[in-house]
C-alpha positions in Angstrom: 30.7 21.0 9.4 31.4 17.6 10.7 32.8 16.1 7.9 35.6 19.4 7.2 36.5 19.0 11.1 37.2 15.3 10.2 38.9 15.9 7.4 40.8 18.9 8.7 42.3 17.1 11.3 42.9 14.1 9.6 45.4 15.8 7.8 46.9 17.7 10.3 47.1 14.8 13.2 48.7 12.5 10.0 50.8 15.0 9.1 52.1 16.0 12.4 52.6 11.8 13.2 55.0 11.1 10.1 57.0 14.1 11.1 57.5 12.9 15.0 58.2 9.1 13.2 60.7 10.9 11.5 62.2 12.8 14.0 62.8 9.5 15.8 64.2 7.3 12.5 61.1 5.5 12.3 60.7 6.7 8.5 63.5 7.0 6.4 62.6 8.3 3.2 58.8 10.4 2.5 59.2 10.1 -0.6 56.6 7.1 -1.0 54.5 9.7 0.9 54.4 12.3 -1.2 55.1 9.7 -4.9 55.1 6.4 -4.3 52.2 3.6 -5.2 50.3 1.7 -3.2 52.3 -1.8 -2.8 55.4 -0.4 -3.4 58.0 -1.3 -1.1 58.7 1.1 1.9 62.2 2.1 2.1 63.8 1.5 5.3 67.7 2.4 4.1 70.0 3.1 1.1 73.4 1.1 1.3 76.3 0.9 -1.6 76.1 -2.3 -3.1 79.7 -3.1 -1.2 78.1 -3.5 2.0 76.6 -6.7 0.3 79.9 -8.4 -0.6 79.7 -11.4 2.0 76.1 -12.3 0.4 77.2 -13.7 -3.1 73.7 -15.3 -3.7 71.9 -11.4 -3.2 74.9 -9.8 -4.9 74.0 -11.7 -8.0 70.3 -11.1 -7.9 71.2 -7.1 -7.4 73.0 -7.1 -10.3 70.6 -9.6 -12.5 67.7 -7.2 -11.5 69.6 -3.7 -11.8 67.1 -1.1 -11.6 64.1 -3.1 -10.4 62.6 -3.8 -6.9 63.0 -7.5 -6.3 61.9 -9.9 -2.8 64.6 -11.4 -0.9 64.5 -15.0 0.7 65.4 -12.7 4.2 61.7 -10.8 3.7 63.4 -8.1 2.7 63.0 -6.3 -1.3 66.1 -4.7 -2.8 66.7 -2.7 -5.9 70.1 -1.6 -7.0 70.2 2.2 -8.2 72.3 3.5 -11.4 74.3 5.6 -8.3 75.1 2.0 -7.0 72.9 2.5 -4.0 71.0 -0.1 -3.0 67.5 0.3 -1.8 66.3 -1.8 1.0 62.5 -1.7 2.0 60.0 -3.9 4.1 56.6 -4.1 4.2 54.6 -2.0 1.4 53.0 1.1 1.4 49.5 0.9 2.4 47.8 3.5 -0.4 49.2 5.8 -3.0 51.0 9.0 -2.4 49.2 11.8 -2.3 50.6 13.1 -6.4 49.2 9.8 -7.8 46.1 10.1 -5.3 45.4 13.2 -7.3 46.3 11.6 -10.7 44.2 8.0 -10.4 41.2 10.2 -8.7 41.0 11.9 -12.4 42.1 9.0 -14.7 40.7 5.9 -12.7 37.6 7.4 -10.5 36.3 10.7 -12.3 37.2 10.2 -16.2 35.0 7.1 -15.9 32.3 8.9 -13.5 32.2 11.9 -16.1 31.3 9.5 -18.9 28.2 8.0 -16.2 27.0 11.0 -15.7 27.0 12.0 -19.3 25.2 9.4 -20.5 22.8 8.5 -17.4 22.1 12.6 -17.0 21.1 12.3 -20.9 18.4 9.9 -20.2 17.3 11.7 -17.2 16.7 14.6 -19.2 14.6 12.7 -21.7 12.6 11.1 -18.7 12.1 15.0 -17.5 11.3 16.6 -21.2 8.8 13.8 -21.4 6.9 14.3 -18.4 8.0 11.0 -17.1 10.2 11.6 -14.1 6.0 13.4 -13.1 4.7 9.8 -13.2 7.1 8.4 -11.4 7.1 11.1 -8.9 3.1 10.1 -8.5 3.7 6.3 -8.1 6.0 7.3 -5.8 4.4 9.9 -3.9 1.8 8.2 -1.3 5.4 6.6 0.4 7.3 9.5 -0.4 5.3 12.2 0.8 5.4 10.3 4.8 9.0 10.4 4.9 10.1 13.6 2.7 7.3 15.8 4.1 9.1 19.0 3.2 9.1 18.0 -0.2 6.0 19.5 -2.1 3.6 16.4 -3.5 4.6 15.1 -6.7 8.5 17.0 -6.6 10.5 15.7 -9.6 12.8 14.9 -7.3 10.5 11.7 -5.8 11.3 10.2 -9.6 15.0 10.8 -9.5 15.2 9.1 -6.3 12.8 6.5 -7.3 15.8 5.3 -9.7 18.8 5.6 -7.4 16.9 3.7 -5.2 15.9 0.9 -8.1 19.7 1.3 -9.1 21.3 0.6 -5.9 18.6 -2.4 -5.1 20.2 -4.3 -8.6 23.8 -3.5 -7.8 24.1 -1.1 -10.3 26.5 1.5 -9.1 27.9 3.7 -11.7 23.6 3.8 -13.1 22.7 5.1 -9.5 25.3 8.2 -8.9 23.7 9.9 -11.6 20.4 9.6 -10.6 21.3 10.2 -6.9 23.2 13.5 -7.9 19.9 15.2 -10.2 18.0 14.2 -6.9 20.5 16.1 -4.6 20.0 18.7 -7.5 16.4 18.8 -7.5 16.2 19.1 -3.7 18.1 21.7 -3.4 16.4 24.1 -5.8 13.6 24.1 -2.8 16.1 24.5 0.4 15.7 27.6 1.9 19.2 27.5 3.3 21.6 26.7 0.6 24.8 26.2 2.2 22.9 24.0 5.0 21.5 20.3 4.1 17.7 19.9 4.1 16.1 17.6 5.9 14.7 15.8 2.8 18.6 15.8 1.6 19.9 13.8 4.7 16.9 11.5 4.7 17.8 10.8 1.1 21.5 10.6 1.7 21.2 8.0 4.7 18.8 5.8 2.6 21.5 5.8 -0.2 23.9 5.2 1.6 22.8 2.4 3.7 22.9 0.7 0.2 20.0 -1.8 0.3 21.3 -4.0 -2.4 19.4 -7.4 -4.0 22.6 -8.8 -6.3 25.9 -7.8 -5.0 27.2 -8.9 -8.5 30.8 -7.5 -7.8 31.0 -9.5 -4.7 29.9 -12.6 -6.0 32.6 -12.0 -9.2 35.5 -11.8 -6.5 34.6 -14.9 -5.0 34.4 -16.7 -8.1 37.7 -15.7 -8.9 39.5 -17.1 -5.8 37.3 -20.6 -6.4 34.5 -19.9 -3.9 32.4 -23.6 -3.8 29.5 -21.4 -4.2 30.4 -18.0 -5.2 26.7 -16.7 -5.0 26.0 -17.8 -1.4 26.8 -14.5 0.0 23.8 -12.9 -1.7 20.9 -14.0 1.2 23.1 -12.9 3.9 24.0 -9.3 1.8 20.6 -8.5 1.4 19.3 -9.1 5.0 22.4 -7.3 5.9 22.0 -4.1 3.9 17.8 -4.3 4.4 18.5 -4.2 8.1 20.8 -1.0 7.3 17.9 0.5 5.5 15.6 0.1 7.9 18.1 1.3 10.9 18.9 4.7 9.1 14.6 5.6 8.3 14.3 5.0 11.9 17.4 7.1 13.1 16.8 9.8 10.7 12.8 9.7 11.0 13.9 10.0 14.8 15.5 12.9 14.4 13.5 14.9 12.2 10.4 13.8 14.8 8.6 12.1 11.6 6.1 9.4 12.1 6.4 5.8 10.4 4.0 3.9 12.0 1.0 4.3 9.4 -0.4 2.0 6.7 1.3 3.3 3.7 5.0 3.0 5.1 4.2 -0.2 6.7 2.5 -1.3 3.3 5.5 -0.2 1.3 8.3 -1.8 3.7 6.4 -5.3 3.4 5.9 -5.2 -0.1 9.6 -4.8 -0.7 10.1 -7.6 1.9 8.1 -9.9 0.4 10.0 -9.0 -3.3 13.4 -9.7 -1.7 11.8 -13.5 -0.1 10.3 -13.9 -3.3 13.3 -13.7 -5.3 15.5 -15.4 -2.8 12.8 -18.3 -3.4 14.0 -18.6 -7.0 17.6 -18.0 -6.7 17.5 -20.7 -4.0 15.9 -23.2 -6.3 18.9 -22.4 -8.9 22.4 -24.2 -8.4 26.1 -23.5 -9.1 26.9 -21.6 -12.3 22.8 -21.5 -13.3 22.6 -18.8 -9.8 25.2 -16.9 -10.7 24.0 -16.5 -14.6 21.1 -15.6 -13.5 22.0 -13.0 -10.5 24.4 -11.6 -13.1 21.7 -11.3 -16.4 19.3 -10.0 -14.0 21.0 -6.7 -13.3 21.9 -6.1 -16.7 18.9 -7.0 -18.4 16.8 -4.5 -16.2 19.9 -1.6 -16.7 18.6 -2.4 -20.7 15.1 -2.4 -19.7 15.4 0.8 -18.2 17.5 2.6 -20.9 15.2 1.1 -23.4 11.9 2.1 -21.9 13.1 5.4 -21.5 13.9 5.9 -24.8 10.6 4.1 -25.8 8.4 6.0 -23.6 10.5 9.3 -25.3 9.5 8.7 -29.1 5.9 7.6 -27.9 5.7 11.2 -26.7 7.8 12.7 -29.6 4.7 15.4 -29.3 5.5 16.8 -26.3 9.4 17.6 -26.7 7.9 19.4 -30.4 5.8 21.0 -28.1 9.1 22.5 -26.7 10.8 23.1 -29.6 13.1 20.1 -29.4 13.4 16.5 -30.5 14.5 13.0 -28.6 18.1 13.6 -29.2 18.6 16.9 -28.9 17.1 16.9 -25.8 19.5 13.9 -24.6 22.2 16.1 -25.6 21.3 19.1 -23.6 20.9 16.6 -20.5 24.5 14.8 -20.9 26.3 18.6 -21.1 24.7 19.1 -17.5 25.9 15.5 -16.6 29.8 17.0 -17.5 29.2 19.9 -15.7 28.2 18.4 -12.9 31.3 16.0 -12.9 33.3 19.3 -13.0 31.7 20.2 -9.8 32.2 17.2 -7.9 35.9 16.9 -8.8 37.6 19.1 -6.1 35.6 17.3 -3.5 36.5 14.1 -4.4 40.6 15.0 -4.7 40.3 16.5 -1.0 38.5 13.8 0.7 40.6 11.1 -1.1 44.1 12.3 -0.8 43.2 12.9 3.0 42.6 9.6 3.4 45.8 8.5 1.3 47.9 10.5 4.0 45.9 8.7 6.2 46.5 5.5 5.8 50.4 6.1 5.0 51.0 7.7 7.8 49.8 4.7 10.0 47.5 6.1 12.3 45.0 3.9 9.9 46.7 0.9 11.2 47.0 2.2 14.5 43.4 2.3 15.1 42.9 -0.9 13.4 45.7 -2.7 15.9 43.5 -1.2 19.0 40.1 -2.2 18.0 41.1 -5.7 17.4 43.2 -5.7 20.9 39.8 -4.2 22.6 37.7 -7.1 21.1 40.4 -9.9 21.8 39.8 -8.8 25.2 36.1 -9.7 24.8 36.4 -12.7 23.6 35.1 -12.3 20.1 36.0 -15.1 18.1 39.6 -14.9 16.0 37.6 -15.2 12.3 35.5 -11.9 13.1 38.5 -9.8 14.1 40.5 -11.1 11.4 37.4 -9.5 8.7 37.2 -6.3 10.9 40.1 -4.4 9.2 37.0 -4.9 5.9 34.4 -2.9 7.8 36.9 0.0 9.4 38.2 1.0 6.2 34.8 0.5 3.8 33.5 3.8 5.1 37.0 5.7 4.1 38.3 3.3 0.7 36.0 1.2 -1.2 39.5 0.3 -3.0 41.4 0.2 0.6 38.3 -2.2 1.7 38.5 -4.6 -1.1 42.1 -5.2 -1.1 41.7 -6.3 2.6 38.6 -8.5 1.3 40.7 -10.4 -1.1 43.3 -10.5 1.4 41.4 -12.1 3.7 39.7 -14.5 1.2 43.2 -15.5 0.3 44.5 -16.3 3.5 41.9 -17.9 5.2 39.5 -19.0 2.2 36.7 -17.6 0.2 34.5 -20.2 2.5 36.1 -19.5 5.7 34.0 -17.5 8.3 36.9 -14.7 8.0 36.3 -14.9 4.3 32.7 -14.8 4.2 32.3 -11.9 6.8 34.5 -9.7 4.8 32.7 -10.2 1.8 29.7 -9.1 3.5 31.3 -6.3 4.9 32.3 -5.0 1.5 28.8 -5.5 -0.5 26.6 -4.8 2.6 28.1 -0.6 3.1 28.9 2.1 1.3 31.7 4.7 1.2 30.7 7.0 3.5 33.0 9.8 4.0 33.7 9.6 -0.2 29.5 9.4 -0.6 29.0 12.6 2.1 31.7 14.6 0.0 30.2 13.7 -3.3 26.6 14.4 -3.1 27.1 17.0 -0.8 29.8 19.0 -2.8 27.4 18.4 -6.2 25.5 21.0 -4.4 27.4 23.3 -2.8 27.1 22.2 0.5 28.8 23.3 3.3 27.0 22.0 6.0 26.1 18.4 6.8 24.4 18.5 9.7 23.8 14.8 11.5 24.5 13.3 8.4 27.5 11.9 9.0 26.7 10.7 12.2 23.7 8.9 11.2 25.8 7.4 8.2 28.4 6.3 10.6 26.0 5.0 13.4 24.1 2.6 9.9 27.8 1.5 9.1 27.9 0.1 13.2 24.5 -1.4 12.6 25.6 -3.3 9.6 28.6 -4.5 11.1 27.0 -5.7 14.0 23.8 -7.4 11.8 26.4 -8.9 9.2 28.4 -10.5 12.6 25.1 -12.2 13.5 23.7 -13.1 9.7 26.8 -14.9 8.9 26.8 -16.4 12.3 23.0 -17.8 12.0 23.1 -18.3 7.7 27.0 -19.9 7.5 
C-alpha cells in the first residue's frame, strides 16, 4: 500500500510540476521528457541560424557540425537542424525519457535478468529435485527457525534464502535475485493472505535488502578505473557499513513482529559471521596493491564456480533419486530454467512502472529539489562540505542504482577517488541497495499488493547506513 501511494504521487506531483514550469517558460520543449536520453542536452530555445551572424567563430562550428549537438566555449551546446533551426540547450537531462525508460528496462535491465533467472532457477531446481535445498534448509534451520518462526521447521525456503544470503555476502548480484525470488516463491505458497506480505516475507526482504556484502567487487572496479592509490581500501569500511545495516533491520523488524533475539543460537550465529568477516579482513589486510584486488576479485568468482559446480556434482551423485521421479540431471534443469522465464515475465510490469516513475521523477526536478534542500538543512548544521558533497550518492541509491553511480563517479572525478567526498560515495553506493526497485521486484514476483512496514523499515536501514558509513569513513579514512 505504501509503496503504490509513493509511486502514485510521484507521478502525479511530477507531472503536475513540469506542467506549472511550463506554464511559466521554465521548460521549453517536453520532448526530452517524453524521448530524450539521459545526458542529452536540455533545450532551452530554437533560433534560425541568422540570429548567429555576428558570431563567425559559432557560425562555423554550426555549419561544420550540421545535424549534431556540439559544446560551446559560452557553456552553451548547439546543433543546427536540416529546417535551419538552431537548437540551443544547457545543462543535460538528468535520466532518460519515459519511451527509452521502457525500452533500456527490457533490453538493458530485464533481457539480462531473464537469462539469470534462467540459468540460476535451473540449478535451483536441481538442488530441489535432489533433496538438497532439504539439507540446507536443516543446517540452516536452528538460526532460521528464531527469526522466521512462522515458517514450518525445515521449509525449503530456509535453503533458498540460505543462497541469496551467501550470494549477496560475495557481491554476487545477478546469482542472488534468483535465489531471492524462489524464496519469495516458496514463502508465499504458506501465506494465508496472499495479496498481504507475511511476516517471514518482510523479515526476509529487509535482510536482503540491507545488503550485507564482504567484496564490493564493482566498487572496487570503479575506483580502479579513475586511479584510486588503493582501489580496494574501501572494502573494511563497506563491510562494517553494510553489517551494521544488517544488524539494524533484524532488530527493527524483530521489533515489530515482537520476536525475541537475545538467545544463544542468534547470538552464536551473529558472532560466528563476525568473526568470518575479521578473519578475512586479516588476510586481505596482509595483501598489497594489485595482489588485494586479485584476490578480492578471484574470491567471488571462484566460489560462484564452486557453487554451480557442487550443485551439479551433488546432482549426478544422486542421479538415483531424480530416476526415482522419472527424470534425469538435465531434464530436470530444464524444467527449472522455464520457471526462471516465467517468472521474469512476471516481474516485468513492475519493474517498467517503478522505473519510469522514477525517470519522470528525476526530469521533472523535484529530484533535484529535494536534494538542493537537504544539503541547505545540513550546511546549516555544520556538517562538513566533503559529506554533503557525497549526499546526492545516498538520496538517490534507494530510487536508481544507475542514477546513484553516475553521481559516484561524478564525485570521484571531481574531488578524487581518495578524497573524503570520493570515498563516502563509494560507500554509499556498495553499502545499500535499491530499495523502491528491490520492494517492487520481489514483491510483484508474487503478486503482492500489500507491503506492509516494509518500506519503512527498508527506508529507516538506508538512514542507518548513511549515518554508520558518515562515521566509518570518518574513524577508518
Amino acid at each position: 500500500m505504501a509503496l503504490s501511494r509513493f509511486w502514485s504521487w510521484m507521478i502525479a506531483l511530477s507531472a503536475l510540476y513540469i506542467f506549472y514550469l511550463l506554464s511559466v517558460n521554465q521548460v521549453y520543449s517536453l520532448n526530452g521528457l517524453v524521448n530524450g536520453k539521459q545526458n542529452d542536452p536540455v533545450i532551452i530555445s530554437e533560433l534560425p541560424i541568422k540570429e548567429f551572424g555576428s558570431d563567425s567563430v559559432l557560425l562555423m562550428a554550426l555549419q561544420a557540425n550540421k545535424g549534431a549537438s556540439f559544446e560551446h566555449i559560452d557553456g552553451k551546446s548547439y546543433k543546427l537542424l536540416a529546417t535551419g533551426m538552431v537548437e540551443v540547450g544547457q545543462g543535460k537531462q538528468a535520466a532518460d525519457g519515459i519511451f527509452p525508460t521502457c525500452k533500456n528496462t527490457i533490453m538493458d535491465i530485464w533481457l539480462p535478468l531473464i537469462g539469470y533467472l534462467t540459468f540460476f532457477c535451473g540449478l535451483l531446481n536441481l538442488l530441489n529435485d535432489s533433496n538438497a535445498i532439504l539439507k540446507l534448509a536443516g543446517i540452516m534451520a536452528p538460526f532460521f527457525a528464531r527469526i522466521f518462526p512462522e515458517l514450518p521447521k525445515g521449509h525449503p525456503a530456509y535453503g533458498f534464502m540460505t543462497m541469496n544470503f551467501a550470494a549477496n555476502f560475495l557481491g554476487l548480484d545477478n546469482a542472488a535475485t534468483p535465489f531471492g525470488l524462489r524464496a519469495m516463491e516458496s514463502m508465499q505458497e504458506i501465506n494465508t493472505d496472499k495479496e498481504k506480505a507475511s511476516n517471514s516475507q518482510i523479515m526476509f526482504l529487509c535482510l536482503h535488502a540491507a545488503g550485507l556484502t564482504l567484496i564490493p567487487t564493482s566498487i572496487i572496479g570503479y575506483r580502479a578505473a579513475q586511479q584510486a592509490a588503493n582501489p580496494a581500501d574501501i572494502m573494511l569500511p563497506t563491510i562494517i557499513t553494510s553489517f551494521i545495516g544488517t544488524l539494524a533491520a533484524l532488530i527493527f523488524v524483530s521489533i515489530k513482529q515482537r520476536i525475541n533475539l537475545v538467545n544463544l543460537v542468534v547470538v552464536g550465529f551473529v558472532g560466528g559471521i563476525t568473526a568470518i568477516i575479521a578473519l578475512l579482513l586479516v588476510y586481505i589486510h596482509t595483501l598489497t596493491g594489485q595482489a588485494k584486488i586479485h584476490f578480492t576479485g578471484n574470491l567471488s568468482n571462484a566460489v560462484l564456480l564452486f557453487i554451480i559446480m557442487a550443485i551439479v556434482m551433488y546432482s549426478i551423485y544422486k542421479e538415483k533419486v531424480f530416476k526415482l521421479n522419472q527424470t534425469n540431471v538435465f531434464d530436470s534443469f530444464v524444467h527449472g530454467a522455464k520457471d526462471g522465464f516465467t517468472t521474469g515475465l512476471r516481474v516485468l510490469p513492475y519493474m517498467i512502472a517503478m522505473l519510469v516513475a522514477l525517470s519522470i521523477f528525476r526530469n521533472s526536478g523535484l529530484m533535484q529539489i529535494i536534494l538542493n534542500g537537504i544539503t541547505a538543512v545540513m550546511e546549516i548544521f555544520g556538517v562538513d562540505a566533503q559529506i554533503i558533497q557525497a549526499i546526492p550518492v545516498a538520496i538517490m541509491r534507494p530510487f536508481s542504482a544507475g542514477g546513484s553511480r553516475g553521481f559516484m563517479l561524478d564525485a570521484m572525478k571531481t574531488y578524487g577517488p581518495d578524497s573524503l567526498t570520493g570515498q563516502l560515495s563509494c560507500l554509499f553506493q556498495g553499502a545499500a541497495e535499491t530499495t523502491f526497485y528491490v520492494v517492487a521486484l520481489y514483491f510483484g514476483s508474487v503478486n503482492v499488493k500489500d507491503s506492509r512496514y516494509t518500506l519503512g523499515i527498508m527506508l529507516l536501514v538506508d538512514l542507518v547506513c548513511v549515518i554508520a558509513g558518515i562515521f566509518v569513513v570518518k574513524l577508518y579514512f
